[in-house]
Backbone as CSV, one residue per row, in Angstrom:
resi,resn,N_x,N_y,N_z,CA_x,CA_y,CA_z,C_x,C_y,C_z
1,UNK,125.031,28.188,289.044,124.021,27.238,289.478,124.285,25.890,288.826
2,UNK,124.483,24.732,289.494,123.982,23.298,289.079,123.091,22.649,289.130
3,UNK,122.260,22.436,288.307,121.120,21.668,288.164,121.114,19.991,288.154
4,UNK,120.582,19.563,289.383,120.655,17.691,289.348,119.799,17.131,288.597
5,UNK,119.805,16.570,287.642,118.244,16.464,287.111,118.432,14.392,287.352
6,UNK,117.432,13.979,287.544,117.385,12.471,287.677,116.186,11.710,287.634
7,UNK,116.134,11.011,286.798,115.291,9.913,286.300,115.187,8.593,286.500
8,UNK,114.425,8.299,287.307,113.970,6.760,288.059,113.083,5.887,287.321
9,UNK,113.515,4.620,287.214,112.477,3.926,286.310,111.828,2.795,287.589
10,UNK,110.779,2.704,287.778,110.186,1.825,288.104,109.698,0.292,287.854
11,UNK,109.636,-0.911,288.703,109.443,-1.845,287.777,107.525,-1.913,287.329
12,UNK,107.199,-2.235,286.342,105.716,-1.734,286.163,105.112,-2.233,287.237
13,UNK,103.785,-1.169,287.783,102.945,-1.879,288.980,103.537,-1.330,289.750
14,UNK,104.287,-0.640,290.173,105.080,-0.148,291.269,105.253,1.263,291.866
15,UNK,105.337,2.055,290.961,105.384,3.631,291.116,104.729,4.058,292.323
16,UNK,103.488,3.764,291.908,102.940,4.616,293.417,103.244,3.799,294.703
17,UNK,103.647,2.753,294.719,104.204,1.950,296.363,105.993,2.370,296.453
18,UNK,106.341,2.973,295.082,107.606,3.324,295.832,107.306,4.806,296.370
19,UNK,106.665,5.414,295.500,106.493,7.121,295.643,105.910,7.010,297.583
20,UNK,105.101,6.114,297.712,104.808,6.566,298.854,105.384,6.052,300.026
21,UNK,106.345,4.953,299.568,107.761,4.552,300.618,108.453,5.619,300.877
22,UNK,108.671,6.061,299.534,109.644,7.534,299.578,108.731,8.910,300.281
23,UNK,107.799,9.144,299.891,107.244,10.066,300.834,107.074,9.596,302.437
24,UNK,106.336,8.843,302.837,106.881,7.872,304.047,108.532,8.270,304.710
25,UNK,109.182,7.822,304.152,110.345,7.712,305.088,111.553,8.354,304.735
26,UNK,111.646,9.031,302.858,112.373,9.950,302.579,112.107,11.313,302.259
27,UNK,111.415,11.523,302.046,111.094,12.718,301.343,111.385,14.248,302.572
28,UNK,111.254,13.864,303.914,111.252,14.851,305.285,112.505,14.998,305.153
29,UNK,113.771,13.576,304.650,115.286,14.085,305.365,115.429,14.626,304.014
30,UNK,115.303,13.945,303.249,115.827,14.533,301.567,115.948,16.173,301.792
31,UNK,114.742,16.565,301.744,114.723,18.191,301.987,115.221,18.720,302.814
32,UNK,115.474,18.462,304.394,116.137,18.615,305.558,117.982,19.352,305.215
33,UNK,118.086,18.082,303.715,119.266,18.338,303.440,119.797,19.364,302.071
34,UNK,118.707,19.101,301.153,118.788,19.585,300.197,117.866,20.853,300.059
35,UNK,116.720,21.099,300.584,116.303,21.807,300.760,114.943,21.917,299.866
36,UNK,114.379,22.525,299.654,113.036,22.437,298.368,113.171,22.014,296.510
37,UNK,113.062,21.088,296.042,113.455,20.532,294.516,112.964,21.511,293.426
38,UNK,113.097,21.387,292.683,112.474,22.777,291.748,111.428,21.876,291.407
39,UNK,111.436,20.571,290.974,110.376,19.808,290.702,110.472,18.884,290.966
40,UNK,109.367,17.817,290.771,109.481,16.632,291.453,108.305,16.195,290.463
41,UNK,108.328,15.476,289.314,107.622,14.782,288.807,106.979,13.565,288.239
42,UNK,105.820,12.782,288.075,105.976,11.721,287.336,104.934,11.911,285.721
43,UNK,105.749,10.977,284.906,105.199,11.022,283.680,104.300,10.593,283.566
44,UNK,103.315,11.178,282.709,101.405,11.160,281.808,101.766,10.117,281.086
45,UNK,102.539,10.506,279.850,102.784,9.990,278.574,103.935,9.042,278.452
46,UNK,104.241,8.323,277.548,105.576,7.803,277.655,105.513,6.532,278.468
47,UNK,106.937,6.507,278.731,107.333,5.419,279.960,106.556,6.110,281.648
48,UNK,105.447,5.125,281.436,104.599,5.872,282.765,105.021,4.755,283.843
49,UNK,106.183,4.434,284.367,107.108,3.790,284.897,108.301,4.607,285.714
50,UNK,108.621,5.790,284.996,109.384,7.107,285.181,108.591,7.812,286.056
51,UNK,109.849,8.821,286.903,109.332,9.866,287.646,110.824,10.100,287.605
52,UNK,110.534,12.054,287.469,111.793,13.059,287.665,111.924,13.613,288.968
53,UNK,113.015,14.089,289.270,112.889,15.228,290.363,114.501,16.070,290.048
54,UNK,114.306,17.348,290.191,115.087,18.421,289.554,115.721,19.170,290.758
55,UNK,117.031,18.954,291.406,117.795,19.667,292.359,118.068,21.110,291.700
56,UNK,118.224,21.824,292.799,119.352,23.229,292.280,120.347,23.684,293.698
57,UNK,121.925,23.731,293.312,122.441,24.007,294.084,123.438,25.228,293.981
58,UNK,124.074,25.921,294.592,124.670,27.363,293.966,125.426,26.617,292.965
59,UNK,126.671,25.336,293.683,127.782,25.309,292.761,127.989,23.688,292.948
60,UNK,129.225,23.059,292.520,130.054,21.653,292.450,129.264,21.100,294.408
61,UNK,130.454,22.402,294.958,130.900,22.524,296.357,129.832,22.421,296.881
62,UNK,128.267,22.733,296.790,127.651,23.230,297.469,126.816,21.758,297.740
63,UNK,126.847,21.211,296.495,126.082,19.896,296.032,127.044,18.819,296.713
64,UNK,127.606,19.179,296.742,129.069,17.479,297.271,128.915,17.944,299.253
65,UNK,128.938,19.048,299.380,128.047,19.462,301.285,126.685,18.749,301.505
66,UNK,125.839,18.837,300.783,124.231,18.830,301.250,124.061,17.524,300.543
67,UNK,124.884,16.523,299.782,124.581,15.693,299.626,125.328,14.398,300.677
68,UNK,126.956,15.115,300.831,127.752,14.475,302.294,126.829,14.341,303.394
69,UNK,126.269,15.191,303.618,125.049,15.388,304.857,123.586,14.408,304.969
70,UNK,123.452,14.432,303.809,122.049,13.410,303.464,123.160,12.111,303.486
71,UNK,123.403,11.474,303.052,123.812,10.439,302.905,124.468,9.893,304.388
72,UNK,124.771,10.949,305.084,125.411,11.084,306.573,124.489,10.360,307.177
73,UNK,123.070,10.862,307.600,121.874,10.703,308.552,121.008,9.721,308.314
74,UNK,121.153,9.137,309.432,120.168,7.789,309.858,119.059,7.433,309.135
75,UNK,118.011,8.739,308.945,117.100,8.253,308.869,116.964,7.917,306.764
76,UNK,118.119,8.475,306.370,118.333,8.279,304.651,118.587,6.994,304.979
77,UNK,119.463,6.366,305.689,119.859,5.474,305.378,119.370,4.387,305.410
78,UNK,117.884,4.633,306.645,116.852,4.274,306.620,116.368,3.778,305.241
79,UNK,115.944,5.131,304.723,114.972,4.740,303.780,115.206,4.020,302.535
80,UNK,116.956,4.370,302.077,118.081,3.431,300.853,117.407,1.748,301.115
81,UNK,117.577,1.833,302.820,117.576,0.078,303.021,115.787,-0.100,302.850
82,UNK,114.951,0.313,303.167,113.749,-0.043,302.790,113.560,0.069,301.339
83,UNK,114.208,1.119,300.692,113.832,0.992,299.210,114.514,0.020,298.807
84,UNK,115.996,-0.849,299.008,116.305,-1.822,298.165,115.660,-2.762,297.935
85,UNK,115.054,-2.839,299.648,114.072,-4.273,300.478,113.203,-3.993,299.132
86,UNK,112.569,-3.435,299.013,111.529,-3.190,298.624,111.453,-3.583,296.993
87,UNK,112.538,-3.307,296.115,112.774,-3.816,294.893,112.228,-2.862,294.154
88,UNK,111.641,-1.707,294.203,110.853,-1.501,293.049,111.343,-1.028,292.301
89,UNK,112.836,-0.003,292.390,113.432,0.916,290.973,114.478,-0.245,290.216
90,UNK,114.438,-0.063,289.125,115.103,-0.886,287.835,115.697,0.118,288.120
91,UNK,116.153,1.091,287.200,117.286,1.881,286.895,116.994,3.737,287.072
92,UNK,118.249,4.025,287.525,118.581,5.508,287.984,119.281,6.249,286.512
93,UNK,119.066,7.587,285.879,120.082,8.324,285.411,120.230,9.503,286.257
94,UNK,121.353,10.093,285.933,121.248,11.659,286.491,121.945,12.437,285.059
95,UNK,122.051,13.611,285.433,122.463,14.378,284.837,122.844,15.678,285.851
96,UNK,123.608,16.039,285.455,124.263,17.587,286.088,124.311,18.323,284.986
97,UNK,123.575,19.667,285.306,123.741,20.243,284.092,123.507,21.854,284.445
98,UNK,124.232,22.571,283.796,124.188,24.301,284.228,123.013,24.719,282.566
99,UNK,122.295,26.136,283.558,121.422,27.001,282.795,122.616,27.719,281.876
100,UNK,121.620,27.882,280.603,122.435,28.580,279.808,121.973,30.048,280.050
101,UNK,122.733,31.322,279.880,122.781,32.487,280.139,121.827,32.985,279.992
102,UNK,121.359,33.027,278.530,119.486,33.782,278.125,118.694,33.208,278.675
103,UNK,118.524,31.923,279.423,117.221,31.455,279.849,117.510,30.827,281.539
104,UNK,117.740,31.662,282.319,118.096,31.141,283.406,116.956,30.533,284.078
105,UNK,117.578,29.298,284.941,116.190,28.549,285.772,115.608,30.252,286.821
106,UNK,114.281,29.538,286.520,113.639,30.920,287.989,114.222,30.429,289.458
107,UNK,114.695,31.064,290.122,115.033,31.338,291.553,113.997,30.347,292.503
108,UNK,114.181,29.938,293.833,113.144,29.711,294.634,114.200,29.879,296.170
């Protein structure tokens, strides 16, 4: 299993007008392609500017398919160009990262 994990920073004042651009006009293909996120969160505490969302894919291969595919279709590409329009994310991380053996992610 590979785990996508990625962290969006928002510019302050903004979060909820991007969250609901992105629900709006990405969130239907996102899944279309990737399928259900293990999570999808935004932060209480902290940088309340942040929001996570947590992929799982079998393998490398499986993630470099379903992400070729999203990035393929109209209506993502759609939503990339309204979110740039739009200005609101400062900065992206990701991370790729595998479960360690004793504590495997739960299934969905």
């Amino acid at each position: 299993m590979l785990i996508d994990h990625r962290t969006y920073t928002c510019r302050p004042g903004t979060i909820r007008k991007h969250l609901a651009l992105y629900e709006e006009h990405g969130w239907a293909v996102q899944r279309k392609h990737l399928g259900e996120p293990v999570a999808y969160l935004v932060t209480e505490t902290g940088d309340v500017n942040t929001y996570v969302h947590i992929w799982a894919y079998e393998d490398a291969a499986d993630r470099a398919r379903k992400r070729a595919a999203l990035q393929a279709d109209p209506g993502w590409q759609n939503y990339l160009a309204l979110s740039a329009e739009a200005g609101f994310l400062l900065s992206q991380h990701n991370s790729l990262m595998q479960p360690v053996g004793f504590a495997p992610p739960p299934r969905r």
